[in-house]
SETIMAR-484426 format. One record per residue (C-alpha): residue number from 1; residue in three letters; x negated, z, y negated. Coordinates in steps of 0.1 Angstrom, whole numbers. Each point is the difference from the previous one (the first is absolute). Last residue first. Example, Ala and Ser with C-alpha at 12.3 -4.5 7.8 and 13.67 -1.06 7.14 Angstrom:
SETIMAR-484426
<2 'Ser' <-137 71 11>>
<1 'Ala' <14 7 34>>
This chain:
SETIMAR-484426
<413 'Unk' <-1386 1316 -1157>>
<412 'Unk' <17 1 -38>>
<411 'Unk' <20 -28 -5>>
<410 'Unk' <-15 -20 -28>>
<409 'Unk' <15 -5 -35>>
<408 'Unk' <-35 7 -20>>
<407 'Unk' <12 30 -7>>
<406 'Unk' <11 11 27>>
<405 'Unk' <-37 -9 17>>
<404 'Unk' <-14 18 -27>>
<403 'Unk' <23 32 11>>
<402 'Unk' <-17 -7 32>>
<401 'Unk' <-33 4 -7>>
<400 'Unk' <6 28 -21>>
<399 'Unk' <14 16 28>>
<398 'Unk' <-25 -8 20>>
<397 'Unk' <-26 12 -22>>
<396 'Unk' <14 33 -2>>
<395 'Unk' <-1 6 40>>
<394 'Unk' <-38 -12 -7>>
<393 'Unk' <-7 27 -17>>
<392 'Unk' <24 25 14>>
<391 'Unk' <-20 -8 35>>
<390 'Unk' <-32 0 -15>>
<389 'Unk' <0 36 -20>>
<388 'Unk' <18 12 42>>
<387 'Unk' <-31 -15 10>>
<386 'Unk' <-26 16 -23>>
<385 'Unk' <19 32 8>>
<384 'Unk' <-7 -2 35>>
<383 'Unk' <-30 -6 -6>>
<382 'Unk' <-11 28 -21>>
<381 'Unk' <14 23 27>>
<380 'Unk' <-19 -22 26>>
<379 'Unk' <-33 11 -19>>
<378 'Unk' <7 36 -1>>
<377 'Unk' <2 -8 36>>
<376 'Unk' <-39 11 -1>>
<375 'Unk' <-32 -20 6>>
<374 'Unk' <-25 16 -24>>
<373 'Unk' <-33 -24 -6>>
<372 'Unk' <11 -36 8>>
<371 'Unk' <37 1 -1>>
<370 'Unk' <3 24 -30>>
<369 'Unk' <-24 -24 -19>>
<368 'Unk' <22 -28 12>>
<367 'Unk' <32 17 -14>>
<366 'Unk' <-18 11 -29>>
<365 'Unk' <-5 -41 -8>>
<364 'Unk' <28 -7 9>>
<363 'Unk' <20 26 -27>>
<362 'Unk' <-23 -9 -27>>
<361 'Unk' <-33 12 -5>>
<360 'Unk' <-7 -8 -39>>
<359 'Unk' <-24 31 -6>>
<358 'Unk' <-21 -4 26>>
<357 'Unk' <-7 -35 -11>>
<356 'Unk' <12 -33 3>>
<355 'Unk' <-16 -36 3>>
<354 'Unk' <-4 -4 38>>
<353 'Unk' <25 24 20>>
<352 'Unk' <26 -10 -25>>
<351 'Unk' <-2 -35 9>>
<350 'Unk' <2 7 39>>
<349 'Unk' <26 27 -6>>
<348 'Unk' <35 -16 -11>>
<347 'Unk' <31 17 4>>
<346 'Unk' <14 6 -32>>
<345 'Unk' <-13 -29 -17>>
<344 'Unk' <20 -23 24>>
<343 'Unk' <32 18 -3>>
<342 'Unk' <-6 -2 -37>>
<341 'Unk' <-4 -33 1>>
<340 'Unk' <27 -9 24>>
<339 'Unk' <27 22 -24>>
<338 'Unk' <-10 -20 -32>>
<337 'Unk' <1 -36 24>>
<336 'Unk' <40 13 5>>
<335 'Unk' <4 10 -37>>
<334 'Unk' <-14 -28 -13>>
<333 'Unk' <23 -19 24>>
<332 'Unk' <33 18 -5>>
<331 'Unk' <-11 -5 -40>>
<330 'Unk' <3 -39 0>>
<329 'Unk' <34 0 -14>>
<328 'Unk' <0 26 -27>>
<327 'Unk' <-38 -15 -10>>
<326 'Unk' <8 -35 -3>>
<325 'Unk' <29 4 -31>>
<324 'Unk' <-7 29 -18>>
<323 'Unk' <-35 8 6>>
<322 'Unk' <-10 -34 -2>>
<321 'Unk' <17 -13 -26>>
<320 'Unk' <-10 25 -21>>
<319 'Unk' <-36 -10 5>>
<318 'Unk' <9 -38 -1>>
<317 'Unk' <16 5 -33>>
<316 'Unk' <37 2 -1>>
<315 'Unk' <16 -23 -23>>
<314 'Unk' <32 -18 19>>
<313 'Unk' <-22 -29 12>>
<312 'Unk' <-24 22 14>>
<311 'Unk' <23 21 17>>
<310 'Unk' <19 -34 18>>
<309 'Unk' <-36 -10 9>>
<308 'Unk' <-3 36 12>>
<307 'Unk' <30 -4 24>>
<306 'Unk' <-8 -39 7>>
<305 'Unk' <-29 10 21>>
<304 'Unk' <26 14 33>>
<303 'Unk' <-16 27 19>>
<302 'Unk' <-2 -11 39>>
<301 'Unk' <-36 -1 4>>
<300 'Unk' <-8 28 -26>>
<299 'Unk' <7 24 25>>
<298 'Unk' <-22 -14 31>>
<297 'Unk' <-31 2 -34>>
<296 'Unk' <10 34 -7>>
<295 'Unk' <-2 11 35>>
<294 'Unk' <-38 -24 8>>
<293 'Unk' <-12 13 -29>>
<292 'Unk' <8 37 -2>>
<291 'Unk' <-13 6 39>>
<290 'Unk' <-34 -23 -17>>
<289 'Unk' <-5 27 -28>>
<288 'Unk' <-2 30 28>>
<287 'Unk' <-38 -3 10>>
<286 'Unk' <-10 -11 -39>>
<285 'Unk' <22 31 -15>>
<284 'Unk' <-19 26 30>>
<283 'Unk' <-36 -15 -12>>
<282 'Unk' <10 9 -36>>
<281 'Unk' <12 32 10>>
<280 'Unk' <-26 9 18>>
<279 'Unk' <-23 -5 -31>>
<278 'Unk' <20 13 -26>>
<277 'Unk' <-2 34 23>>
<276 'Unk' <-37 -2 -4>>
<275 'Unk' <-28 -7 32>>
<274 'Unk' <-5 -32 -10>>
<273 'Unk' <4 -8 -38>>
<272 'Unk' <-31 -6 -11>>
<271 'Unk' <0 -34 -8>>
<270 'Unk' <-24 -10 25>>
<269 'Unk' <12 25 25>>
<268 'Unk' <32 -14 -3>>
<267 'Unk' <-12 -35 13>>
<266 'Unk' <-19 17 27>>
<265 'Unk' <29 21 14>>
<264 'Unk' <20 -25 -8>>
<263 'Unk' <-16 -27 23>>
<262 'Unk' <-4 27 29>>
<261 'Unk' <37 6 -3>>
<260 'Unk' <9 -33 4>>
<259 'Unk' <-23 -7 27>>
<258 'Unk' <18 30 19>>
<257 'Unk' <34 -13 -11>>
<256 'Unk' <-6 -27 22>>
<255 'Unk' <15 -32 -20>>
<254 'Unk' <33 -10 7>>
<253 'Unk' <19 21 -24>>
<252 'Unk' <-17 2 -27>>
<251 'Unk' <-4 -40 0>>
<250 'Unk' <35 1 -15>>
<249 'Unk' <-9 -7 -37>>
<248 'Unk' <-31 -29 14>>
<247 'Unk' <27 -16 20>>
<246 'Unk' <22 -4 -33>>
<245 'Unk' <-21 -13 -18>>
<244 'Unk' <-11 -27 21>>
<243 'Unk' <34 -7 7>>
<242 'Unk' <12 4 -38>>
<241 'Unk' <-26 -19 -12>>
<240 'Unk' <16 -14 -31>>
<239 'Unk' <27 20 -12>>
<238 'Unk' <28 -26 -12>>
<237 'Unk' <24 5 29>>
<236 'Unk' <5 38 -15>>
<235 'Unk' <-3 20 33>>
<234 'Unk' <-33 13 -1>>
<233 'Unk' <-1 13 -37>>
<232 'Unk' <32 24 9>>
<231 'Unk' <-19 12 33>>
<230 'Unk' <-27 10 -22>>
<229 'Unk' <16 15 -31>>
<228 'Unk' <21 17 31>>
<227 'Unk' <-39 9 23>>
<226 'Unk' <-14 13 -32>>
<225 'Unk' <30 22 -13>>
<224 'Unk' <6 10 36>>
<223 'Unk' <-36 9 10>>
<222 'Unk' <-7 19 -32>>
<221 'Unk' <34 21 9>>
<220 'Unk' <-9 10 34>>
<219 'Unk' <-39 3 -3>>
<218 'Unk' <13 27 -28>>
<217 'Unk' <25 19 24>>
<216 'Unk' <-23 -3 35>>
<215 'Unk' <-28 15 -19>>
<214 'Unk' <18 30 -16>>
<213 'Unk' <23 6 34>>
<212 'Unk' <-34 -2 25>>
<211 'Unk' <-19 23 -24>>
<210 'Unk' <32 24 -1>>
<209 'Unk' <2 0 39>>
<208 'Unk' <-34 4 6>>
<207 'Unk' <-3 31 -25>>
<206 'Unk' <28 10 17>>
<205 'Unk' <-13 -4 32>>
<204 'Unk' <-32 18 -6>>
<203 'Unk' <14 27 -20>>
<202 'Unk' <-22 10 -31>>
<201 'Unk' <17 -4 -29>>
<200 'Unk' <34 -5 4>>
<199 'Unk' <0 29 29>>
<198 'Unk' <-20 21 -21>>
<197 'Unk' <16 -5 -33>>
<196 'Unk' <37 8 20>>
<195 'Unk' <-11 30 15>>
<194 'Unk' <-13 16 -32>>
<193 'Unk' <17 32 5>>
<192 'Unk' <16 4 40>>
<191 'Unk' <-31 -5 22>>
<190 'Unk' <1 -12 32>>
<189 'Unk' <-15 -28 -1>>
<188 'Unk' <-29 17 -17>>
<187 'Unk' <-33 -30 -3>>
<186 'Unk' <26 -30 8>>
<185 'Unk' <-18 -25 15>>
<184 'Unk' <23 -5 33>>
<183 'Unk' <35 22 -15>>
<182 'Unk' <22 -29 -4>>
<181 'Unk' <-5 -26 25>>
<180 'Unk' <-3 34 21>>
<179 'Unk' <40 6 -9>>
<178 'Unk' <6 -34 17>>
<177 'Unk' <-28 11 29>>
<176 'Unk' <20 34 4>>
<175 'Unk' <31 -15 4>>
<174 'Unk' <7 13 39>>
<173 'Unk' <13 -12 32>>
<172 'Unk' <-13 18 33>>
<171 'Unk' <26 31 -6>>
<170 'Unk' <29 -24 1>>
<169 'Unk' <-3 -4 35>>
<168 'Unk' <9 -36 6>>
<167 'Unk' <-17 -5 32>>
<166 'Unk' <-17 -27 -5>>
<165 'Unk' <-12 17 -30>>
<164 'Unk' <-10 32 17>>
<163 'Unk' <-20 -15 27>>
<162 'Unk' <-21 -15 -30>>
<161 'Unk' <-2 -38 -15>>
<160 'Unk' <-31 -13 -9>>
<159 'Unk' <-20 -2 -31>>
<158 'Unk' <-6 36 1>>
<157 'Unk' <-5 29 -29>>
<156 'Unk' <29 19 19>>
<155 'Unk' <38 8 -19>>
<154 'Unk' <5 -39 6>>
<153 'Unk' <22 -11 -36>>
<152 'Unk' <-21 -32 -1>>
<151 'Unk' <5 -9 32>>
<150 'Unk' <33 -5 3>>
<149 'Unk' <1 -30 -38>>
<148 'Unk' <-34 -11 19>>
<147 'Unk' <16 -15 30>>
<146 'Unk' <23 -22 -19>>
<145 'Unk' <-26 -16 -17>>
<144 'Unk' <-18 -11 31>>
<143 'Unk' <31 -10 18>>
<142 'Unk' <10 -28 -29>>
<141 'Unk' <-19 -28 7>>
<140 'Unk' <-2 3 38>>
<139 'Unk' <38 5 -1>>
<138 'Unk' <2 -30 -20>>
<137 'Unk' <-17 -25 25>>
<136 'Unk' <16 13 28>>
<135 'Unk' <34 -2 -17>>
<134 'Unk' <-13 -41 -9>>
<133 'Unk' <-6 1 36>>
<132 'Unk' <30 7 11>>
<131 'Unk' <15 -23 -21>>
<130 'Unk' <-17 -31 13>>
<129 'Unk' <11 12 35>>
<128 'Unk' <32 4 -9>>
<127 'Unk' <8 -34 -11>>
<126 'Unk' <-26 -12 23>>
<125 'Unk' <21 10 28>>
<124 'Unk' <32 -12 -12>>
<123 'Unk' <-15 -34 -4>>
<122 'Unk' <-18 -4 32>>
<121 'Unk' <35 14 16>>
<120 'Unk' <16 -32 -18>>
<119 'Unk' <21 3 -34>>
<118 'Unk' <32 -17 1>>
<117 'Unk' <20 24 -5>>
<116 'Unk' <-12 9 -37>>
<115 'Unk' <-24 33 -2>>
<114 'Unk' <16 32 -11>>
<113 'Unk' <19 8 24>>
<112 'Unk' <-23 -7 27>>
<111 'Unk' <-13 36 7>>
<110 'Unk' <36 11 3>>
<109 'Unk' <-2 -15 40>>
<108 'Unk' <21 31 6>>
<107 'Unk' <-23 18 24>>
<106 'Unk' <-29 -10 -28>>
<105 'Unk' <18 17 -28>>
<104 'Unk' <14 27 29>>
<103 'Unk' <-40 10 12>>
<102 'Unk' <-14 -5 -40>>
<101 'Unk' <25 29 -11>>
<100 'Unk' <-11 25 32>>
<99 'Unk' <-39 -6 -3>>
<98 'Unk' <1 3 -41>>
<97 'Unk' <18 32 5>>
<96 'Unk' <-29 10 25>>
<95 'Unk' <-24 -11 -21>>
<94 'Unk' <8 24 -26>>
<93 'Unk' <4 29 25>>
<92 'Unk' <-31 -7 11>>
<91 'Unk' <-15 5 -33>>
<90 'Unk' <18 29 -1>>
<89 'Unk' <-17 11 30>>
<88 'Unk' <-36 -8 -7>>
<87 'Unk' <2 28 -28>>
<86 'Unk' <18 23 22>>
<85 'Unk' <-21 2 26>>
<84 'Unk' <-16 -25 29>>
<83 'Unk' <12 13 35>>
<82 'Unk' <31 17 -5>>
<81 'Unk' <9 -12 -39>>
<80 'Unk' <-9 -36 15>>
<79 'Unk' <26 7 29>>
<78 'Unk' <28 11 -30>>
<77 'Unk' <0 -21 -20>>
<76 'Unk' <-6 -32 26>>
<75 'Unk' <38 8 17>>
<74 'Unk' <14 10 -36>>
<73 'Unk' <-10 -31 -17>>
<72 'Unk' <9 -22 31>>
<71 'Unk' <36 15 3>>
<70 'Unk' <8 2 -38>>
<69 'Unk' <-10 -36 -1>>
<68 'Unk' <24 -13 33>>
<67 'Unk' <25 17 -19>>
<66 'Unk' <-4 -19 -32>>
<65 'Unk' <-4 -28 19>>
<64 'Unk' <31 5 20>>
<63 'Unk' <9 -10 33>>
<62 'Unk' <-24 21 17>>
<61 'Unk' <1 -4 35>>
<60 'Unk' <-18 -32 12>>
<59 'Unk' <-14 -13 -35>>
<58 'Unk' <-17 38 -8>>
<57 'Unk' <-6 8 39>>
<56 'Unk' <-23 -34 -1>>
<55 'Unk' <-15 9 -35>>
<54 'Unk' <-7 39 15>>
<53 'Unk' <-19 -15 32>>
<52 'Unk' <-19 -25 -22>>
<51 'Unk' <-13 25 -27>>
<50 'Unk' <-13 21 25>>
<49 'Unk' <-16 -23 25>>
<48 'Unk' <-14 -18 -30>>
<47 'Unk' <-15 32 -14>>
<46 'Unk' <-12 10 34>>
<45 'Unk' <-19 -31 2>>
<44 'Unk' <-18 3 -35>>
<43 'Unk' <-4 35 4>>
<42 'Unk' <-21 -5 34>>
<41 'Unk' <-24 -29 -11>>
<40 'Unk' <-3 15 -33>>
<39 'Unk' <-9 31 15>>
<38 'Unk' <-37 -5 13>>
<37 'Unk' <-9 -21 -33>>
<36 'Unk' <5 32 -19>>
<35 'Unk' <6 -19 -35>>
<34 'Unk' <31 18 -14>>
<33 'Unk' <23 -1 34>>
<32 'Unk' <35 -2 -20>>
<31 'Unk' <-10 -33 -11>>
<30 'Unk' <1 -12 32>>
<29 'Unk' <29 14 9>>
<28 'Unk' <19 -14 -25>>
<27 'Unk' <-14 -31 4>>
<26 'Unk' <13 4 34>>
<25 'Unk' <35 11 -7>>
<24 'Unk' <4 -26 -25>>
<23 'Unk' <-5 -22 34>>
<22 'Unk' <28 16 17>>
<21 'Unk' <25 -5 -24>>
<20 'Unk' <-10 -42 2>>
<19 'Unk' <-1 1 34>>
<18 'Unk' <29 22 2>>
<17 'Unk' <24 -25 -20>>
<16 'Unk' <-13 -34 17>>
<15 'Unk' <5 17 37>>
<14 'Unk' <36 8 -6>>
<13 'Unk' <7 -39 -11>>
<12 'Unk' <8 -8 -37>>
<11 'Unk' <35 0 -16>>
<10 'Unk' <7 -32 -17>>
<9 'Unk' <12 2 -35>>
<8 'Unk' <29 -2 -12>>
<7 'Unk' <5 -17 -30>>
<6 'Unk' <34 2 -18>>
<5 'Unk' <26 -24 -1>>
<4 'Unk' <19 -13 -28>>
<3 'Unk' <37 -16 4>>
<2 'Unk' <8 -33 -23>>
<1 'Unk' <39 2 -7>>
């Protein structure tokens, strides 16, 4: 009978647990200063004081990690709410928990489970230290959004958080810049007959909003039927030039978009169809053509030719053929290059500040007109939408991604 054993790792020395507590502590504390050089100093050695003395009574007499949480959560809870409010507390709290579990997974030599036992300290530490960064690297990323979703409902025309926000009175919070994406341009917002016509009509937003829908919608579907007829072309061995071709298709994408705009600025000039709804949209199909390319094209890699030779040889004409036999399986990557397109049309501004007019502002460009001439968190309303547009955009394109995956027999990642 062959027995199996377990690993069991190592458990570290006291000093190797708080040091690494301790220096969370620090950052911590740094952080916690906001920029005033004379308490960064300070914080960032009471912070490792702090966070050491609570790891050490954590592995000495707390058994238990949940325990050892519930003690650091409540210990920091309740001495931010003292000295920093409730705001600053919670996010103690947080930390806190975080403090407790990581004391008892480095107590318990945990933080080598998932490496092999042969891995060397060097090893360990890079292992963590690679992915520490990588969390740096994200949070740096992702804290700018997440700090307008707050702000925009701020009762106070501010950019900044207020005493009553950190303190979560309710009073300080307020939707009066998501109602003013409504009412800015309206002549009687408050006006019960003929609200509708006026906000359609002469809203700011809306009229943004519609322009930015209208354009975005057409640029949309003459960028997929170009860039599939294009990527379709492109990967048929007998296309001569396909890399030359094919460089010149993308070049959208590489090229500053501010010398692509001044190009179609004079170019539709010439033809007279600067300044014209046609005109952005033309100049938004060319910007998102390439997205269409380059997913069609990755789709068509892995599509098997012999389908539509079997079609042709049963009857079907290439156009039925296509539709019938191609188009069913390459659709997740329309689709996908569909959804970039649009994406891409909807937030562009440096082409739309060159070749359109008053009357085709899109959501951007009011955004930078709002920025430069009336700064209000009307703004960070809009973009808070504009995100949570993105995020079910591209949550949709992940699941197509990975339905095409299934279908191709690959294990979704």
């Amino acid at each position: 009978m062959i027995k199996s054993y377990a690993y069991v790792p190592k458990k570290p020395q006291m000093w190797f647990n708080l040091l690494w507590t301790a220096l969370l502590g620090a950052i911590l504390g740094f952080l916690t200063a906001e920029g005033q050089y004379h308490l960064m100093l300070p914080y960032l050695g009471l912070g490792f004081l702090i966070f050491g003395c609570l790891s050490y009574v954590s592995i000495s007499f707390l058994r238990s990690g949940i325990v050892s949480s519930i003690f650091c959560s409540s210990v920091l809870l309740f001495t931010a709410v003292f000295y920093f409010g409730l705001a600053y507390a919670i996010a103690a709290a947080i930390f806190g928990w975080i403090l407790g579990a990581m004391s008892h997974w480095l107590a318990n030599g945990s933080y080598r489970l998932n490496l092999p036992p042969y891995a060397t300290s060097k090893g360990v530490l890079w292992f963590y230290t690679f992915r520490f960064i990588c969390g740096l690297i994200f949070l740096f990323l992702i804290a700018p959004i997440l700090i307008v979703f707050p702000l925009s409902f701020n009762k106070e025309p501010y950019f900044s958080f207020t005493e009553g926000m950190l303190a979560f009175d309710p009073t300080a919070f307020s939707v009066r810049w998501y109602i003013d994406i409504l009412h800015n341009g309206m002549i009687e917002p408050a006006a019960v007959i003929g609200w509708w016509s006026d906000l359609w009509s002469n809203s700011q937003w809306i009229r943004s909003i519609k322009n930015s829908f209208i354009i975005g919608i057409f640029a949309t579907l003459l960028a997929t039927g170009l860039g599939t007829l294009a990527a379709i072309g492109l990967s048929r061995s007998e296309m001569p030039f396909r890399r030359p071709i094919m460089a010149l298709l993308i070049s959208p994408m590489i090229v500053p978009l501010v010398i692509i705009g001044s190009g179609m600025f004079f170019f539709f000039s010439d033809i007279g169809i600067a300044k014209t709804y046609l005109g952005v949209i033309v100049a938004h199909a060319i910007l998102g053509t390439p997205y269409v390319i380059i997913t069609v094209t990755a789709t068509l890699v892995s599509f098997d030719e012999s389908l539509t030779r079997a079609a042709a040889s049963l009857g079907a004409n290439p156009f039925r053929a296509f539709f019938k036999v191609q188009m069913p399986l390459i659709l997740p990557g329309v689709v996908s290059g569909a959804l970039f397109a649009f994406i891409t049309s909807f937030d562009e501004i440096v082409v739309v500040l060159q070749i359109a007019d008053v009357r085709q502002r899109t959501i951007p460009r009011q955004m930078f007109s709002g920025i430069r001439e009336q700064i209000s968190p009307t703004i960070l309303a809009v973009a808070t939408i504009l995100v949570i547009l993105s995020i079910v955009l591209l949550t949709v394109v992940e699941m197509l991604r990975r339905r095409n995956e299934r279908m191709r027999g690959i294990s979704p990642s």
